[in-house]
N, C-alpha and C positions, 0 to 999 in steps of 0.2 A: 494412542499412537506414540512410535516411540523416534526420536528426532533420528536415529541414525537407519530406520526402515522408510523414510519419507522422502516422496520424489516429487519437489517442490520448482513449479513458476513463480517468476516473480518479477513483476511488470517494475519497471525504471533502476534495473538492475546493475546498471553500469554509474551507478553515484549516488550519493547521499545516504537515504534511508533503503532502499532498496540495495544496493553494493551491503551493507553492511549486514544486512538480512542474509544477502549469498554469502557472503564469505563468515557468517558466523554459522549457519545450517550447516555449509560444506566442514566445515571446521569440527564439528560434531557429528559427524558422518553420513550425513543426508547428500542425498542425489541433486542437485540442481542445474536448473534451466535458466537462463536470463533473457528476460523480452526487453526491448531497447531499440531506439532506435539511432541511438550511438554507436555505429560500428566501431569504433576505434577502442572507445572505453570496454563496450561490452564486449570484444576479445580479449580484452586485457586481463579483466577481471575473471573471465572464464578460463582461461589459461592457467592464471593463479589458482585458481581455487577448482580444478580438475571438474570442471561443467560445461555448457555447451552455451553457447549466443547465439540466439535469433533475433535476427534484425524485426521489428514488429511495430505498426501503428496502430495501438491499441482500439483507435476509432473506427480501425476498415476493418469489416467482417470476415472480406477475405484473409488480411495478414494475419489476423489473427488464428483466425482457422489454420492456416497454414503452419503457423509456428507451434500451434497445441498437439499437432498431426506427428511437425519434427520431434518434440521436445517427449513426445508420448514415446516413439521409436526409439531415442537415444537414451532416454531412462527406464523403458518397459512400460511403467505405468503412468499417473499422475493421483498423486495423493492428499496434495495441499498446491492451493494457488496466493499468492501474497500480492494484491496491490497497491504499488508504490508511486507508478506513472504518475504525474500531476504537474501544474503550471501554480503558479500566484502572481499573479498581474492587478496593479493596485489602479482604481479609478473610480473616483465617487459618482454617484447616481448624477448629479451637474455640477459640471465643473470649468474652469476658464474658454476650453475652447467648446462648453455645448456640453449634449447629454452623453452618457458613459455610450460608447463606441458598443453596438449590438455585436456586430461580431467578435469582441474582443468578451462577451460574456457569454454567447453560445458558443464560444470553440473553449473557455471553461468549463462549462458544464459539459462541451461533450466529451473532455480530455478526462478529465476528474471526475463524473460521476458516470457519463453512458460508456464511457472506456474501461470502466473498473467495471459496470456490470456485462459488459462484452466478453471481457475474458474470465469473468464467473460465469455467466451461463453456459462457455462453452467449454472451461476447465470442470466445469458439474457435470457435464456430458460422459469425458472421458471416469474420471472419479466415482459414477453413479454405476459404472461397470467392474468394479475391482469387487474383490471378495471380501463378504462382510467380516468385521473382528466379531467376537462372542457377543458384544452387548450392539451388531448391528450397523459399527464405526464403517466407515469407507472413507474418510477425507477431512478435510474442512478446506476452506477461504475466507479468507483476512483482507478486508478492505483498508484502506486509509482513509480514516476523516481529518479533523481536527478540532482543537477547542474555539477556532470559528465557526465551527457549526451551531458554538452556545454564544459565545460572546465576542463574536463578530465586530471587527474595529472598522470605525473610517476608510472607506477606499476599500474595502474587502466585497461588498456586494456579491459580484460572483465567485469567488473564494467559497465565503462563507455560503453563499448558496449551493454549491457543488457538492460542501465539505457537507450541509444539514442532508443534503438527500441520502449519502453513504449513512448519514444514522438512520434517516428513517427507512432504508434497504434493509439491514441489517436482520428487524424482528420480521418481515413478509416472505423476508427469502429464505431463514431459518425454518421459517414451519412450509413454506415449497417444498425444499429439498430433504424434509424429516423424512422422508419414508425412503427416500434412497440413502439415509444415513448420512449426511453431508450436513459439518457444523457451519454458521453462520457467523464470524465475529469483525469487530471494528474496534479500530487503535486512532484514537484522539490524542495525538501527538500535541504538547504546547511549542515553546519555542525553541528548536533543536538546530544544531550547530551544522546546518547543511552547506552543500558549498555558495548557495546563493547566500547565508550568512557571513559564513566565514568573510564573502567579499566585503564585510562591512568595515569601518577603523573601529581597532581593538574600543576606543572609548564608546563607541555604539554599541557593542556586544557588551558592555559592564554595564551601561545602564539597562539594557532587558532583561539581566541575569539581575540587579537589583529590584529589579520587579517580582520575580518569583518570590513567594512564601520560604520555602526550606525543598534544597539547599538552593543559594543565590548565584547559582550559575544557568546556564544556559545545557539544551539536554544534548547529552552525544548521542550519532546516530548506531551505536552497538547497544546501547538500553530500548533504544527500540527494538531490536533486534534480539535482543534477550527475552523483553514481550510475546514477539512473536514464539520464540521456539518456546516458551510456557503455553501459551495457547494451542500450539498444536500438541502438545502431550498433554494437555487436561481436557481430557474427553468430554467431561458435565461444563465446560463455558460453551454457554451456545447464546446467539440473539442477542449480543448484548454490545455496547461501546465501553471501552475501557479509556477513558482517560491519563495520560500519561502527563504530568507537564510540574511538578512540584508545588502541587496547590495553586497555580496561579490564575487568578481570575482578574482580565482584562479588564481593565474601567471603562 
């Protein structure tokens, strides 16, 4: 696939790592859609970068349908879906006031992992009807995990459990969708400079950036993004997590 033939969704598209996915695809002349449920942002950034916003919550079957329905019409097809949507809410298994809040780990895992396969099953839908490249290509989708999928800190519980099930999706959904041609991949982002970071004092952001291996900063969210549009033009990455994050592993 070639970045500037691709008509790409991309769930949490109005900021951080998803905003920088659209506006680096659109910038290479790829077709995009933004799912969001930020109205404000996700016009914004669809305005800038000549794409369309759909308002969408990634968890209800209808909104989503609904938006792959819009986003199919206003791009022709769908070729690649990227998702971004997610939460991290920190709360250890017990803790001062009692055990970790149940619903504050099931609406994790439904946001970040049954939301990210919501709008893969039903971006494979549209994607599974395009016409095949020579070697059989039609698509791909790009999950977000992270490297708390491997090494999961303190107070991550459902983070990191969210983030482990997007890798173990990864290889099961890759060989489902073989025969309709549709790649399977996952992006283990380490610690990146989202806006929920940025809010932190500059001296908290230098000590996580001295945490990494090489180089000792912290990762910007357009090297994700540079990620992603590799993945979608290298046809043979299928099933697999790529970890992103400069060598660092959590203690």
């Amino acid at each position: 696939m070639k970045i500037e033939n691709t008509c790409a969704v991309i769930t949490g598209g109005a900021s951080g790592l998803g905003e920088a996915t659209a506006r680096h695809f659109a910038a290479h002349g790829a077709k995009v859609a933004l799912f969001d449920l930020n109205e404000d942002l996700g016009e914004k950034v669809a305005k800038e970068i000549g794409g369309t916003f759909h308002k969408t919550d990634v968890t209800d079957e209808a909104s989503v349908q609904a938006s792959i329905t819009a986003a199919k019409a206003a791009m022709g097809t769908i070729t690649a879906a990227v998702n971004c949507a997610g939460i991290a809410p920190a709360a250890t298994t017990i803790g001062k006031k009692g055990p970790h809040p149940l619903d504050v780990f099931q609406k994790t895992i439904d946001i970040n992992l049954v939301g990210s396969f919501n709008v893969a099953r039903l971006a494979a839908e549209v994607i599974a009807q395009n016409e095949p490249a020579e070697d059989g290509a039609r698509g791909v989708i790009i999950n977000t995990a992270s490297i708390a999928a491997m090494d999961g800190q303190r107070g991550q519980a459902a983070y990191a459990a969210s983030k482990g099930g997007i890798v173990g999706l990864s290889l099961p959904m890759a060989r489902d969708l073989a025969k309709a041609g549709i790649r399977v991949m996952a992006i283990a982002p380490g610690i990146f400079l989202t806006p929920m970071l940025m809010g932190l004092p500059q001296e908290v952001q230098d000590q996580l950036a001295q945490d990494v291996t090489c180089p000792k900063r912290l990762g910007r969210p357009e090297e994700y993004a540079q990620l992603a549009k590799f993945i979608v033009e290298s046809g043979y990455l299928n099933g697999e997590v790529i970890r992103i994050d400069g060598a660092l592993r959590m203690q």
